[in-house]
Kinemage of the C-alpha trace (Angstrom):
@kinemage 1
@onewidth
@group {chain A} dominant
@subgroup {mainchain}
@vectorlist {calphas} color= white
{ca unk a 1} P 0.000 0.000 0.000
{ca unk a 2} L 3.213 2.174 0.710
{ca unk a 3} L 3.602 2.258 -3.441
{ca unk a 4} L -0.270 3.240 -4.126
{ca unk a 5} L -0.219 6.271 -1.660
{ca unk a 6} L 3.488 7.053 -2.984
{ca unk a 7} L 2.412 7.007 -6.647
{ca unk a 8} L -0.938 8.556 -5.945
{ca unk a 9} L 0.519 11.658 -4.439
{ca unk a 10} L 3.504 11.764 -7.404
{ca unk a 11} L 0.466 11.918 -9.562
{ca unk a 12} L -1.217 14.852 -7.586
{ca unk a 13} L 1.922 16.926 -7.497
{ca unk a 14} L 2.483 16.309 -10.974
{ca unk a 15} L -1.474 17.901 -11.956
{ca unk a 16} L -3.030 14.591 -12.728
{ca unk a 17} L -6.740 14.020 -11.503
{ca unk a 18} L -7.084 10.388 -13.007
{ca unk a 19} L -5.209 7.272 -14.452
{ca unk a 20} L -6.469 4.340 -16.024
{ca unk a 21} L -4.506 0.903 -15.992
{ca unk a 22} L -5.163 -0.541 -19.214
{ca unk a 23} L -3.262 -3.503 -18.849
{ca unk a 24} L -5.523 -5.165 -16.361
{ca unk a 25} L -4.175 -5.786 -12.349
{ca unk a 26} L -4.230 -8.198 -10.437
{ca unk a 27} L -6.700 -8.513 -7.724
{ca unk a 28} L -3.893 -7.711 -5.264
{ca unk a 29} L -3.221 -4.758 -6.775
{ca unk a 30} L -7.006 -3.583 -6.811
{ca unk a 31} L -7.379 -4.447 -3.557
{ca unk a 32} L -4.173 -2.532 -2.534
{ca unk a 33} L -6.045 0.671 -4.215
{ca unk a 34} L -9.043 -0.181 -2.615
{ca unk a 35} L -7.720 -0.096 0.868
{ca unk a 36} L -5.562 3.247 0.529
{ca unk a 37} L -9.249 4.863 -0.779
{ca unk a 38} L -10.748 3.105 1.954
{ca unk a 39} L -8.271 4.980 4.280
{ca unk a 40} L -9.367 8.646 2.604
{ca unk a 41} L -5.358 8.671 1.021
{ca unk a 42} L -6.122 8.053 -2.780
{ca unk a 43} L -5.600 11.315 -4.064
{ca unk a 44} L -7.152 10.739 -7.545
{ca unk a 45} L -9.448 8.789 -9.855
{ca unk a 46} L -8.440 5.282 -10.489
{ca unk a 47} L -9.716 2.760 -13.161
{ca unk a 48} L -8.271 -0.212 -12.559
{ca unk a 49} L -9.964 -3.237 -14.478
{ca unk a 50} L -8.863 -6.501 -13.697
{ca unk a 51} L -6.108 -8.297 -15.752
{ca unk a 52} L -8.435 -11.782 -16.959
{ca unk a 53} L -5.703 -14.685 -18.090
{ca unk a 54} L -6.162 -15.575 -21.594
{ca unk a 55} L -6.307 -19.103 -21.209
{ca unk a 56} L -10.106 -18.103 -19.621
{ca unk a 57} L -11.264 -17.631 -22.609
């Protein structure tokens, strides 16, 4: 969680209000963004769709 409120506030400084993971995460990940929102530190919009293995499919 350390890395998500590190990079969220890198983010902030920079200007950015949103980012969008468009290679998929894991659900570690998510959850790892989930918690520092839950905690009120996630300075900006995330979209953060899950990464699906393509042998799923």
């Amino acid at each position: 969680m350390a890395s998500v409120r590190l990079g969220a506030r890198a983010y902030t400084m920079a200007g950015t209000t949103a980012t969008f993971e468009g290679h998929g995460l894991t659900p570690a990940v998510t959850r790892a963004y989930g918690d520092v929102h839950a905690a009120g530190d996630l300075t900006l919009r995330m979209h953060t769709p899950l990464s699906v293995p393509s042998s799923a499919f």
